[in-house]
C-alpha positions in Angstrom: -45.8 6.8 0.1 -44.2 8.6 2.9 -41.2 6.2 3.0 -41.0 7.3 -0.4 -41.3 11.2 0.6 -38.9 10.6 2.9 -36.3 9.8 1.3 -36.8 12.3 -1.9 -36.5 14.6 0.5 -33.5 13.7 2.2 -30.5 14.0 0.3 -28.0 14.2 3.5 -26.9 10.8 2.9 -25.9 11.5 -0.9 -24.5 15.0 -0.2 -22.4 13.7 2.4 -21.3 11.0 0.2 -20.0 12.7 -2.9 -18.5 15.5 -0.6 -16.1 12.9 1.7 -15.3 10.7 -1.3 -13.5 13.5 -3.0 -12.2 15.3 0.3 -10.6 12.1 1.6 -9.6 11.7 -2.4 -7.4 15.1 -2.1 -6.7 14.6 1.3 -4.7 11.8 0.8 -3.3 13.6 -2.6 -4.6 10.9 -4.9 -6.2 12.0 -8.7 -8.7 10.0 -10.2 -7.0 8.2 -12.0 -4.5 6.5 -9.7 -8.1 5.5 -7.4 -9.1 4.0 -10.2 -6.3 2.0 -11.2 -6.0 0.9 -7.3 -9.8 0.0 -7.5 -9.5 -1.9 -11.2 -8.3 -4.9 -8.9 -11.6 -5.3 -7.5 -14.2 -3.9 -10.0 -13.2 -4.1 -13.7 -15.1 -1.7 -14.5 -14.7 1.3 -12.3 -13.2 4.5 -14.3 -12.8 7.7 -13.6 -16.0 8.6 -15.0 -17.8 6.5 -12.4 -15.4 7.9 -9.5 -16.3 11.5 -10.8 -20.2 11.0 -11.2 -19.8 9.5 -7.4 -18.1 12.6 -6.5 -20.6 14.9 -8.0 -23.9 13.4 -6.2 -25.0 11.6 -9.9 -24.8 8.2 -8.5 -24.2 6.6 -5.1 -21.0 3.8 -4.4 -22.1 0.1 -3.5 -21.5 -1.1 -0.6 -18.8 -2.9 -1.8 -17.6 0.1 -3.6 -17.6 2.3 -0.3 -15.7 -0.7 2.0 -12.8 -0.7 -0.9 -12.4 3.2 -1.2 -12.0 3.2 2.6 -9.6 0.8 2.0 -7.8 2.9 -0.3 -8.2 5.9 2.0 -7.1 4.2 5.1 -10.1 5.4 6.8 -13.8 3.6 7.9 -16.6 3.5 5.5 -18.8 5.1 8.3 -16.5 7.6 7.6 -17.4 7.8 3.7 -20.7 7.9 4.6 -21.5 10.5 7.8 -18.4 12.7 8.4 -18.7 16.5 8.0 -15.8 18.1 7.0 -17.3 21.6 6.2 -18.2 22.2 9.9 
């Protein structure tokens, strides 16, 4: 239970996420779509829905997922995952 309470109560991880996936997104001057398209060739099914739902906090990347947008966003995944780039 306080594993649990834990982690309902930490949402750093998942803010962090959504908020550096769509930084590094316009930071490299990419729309949704063309992330998609590049990530097609290793998930069939990504979209654009599924980037933007990432973006927004509704659902968290794989870690698949995270290692291949890093790709596409020349950086690390740590990076994906941990930077701040509000500070």
């Amino acid at each position: 239970v306080k594993k649990i309470n834990r982690v309902l109560n930490n949402n750093d991880t998942q803010f962090n996420v959504q908020n550096n996936l769509r930084v590094f997104r316009e930071y490299r001057g990419m729309k949704q779509h063309e992330v998609c398209d590049r990530m097609k060739r290793f998930d069939e099914h990504f979209d654009v829905s599924l980037l933007s739902r990432m973006e927004n906090g509704i659902c968290l990347p794989t870690p698949f997922q995270i290692v291949k947008l890093a790709e596409i966003y020349t950086c690390n995944p740590s990076e994906l995952l941990y930077s701040d780039f509000y500070n």
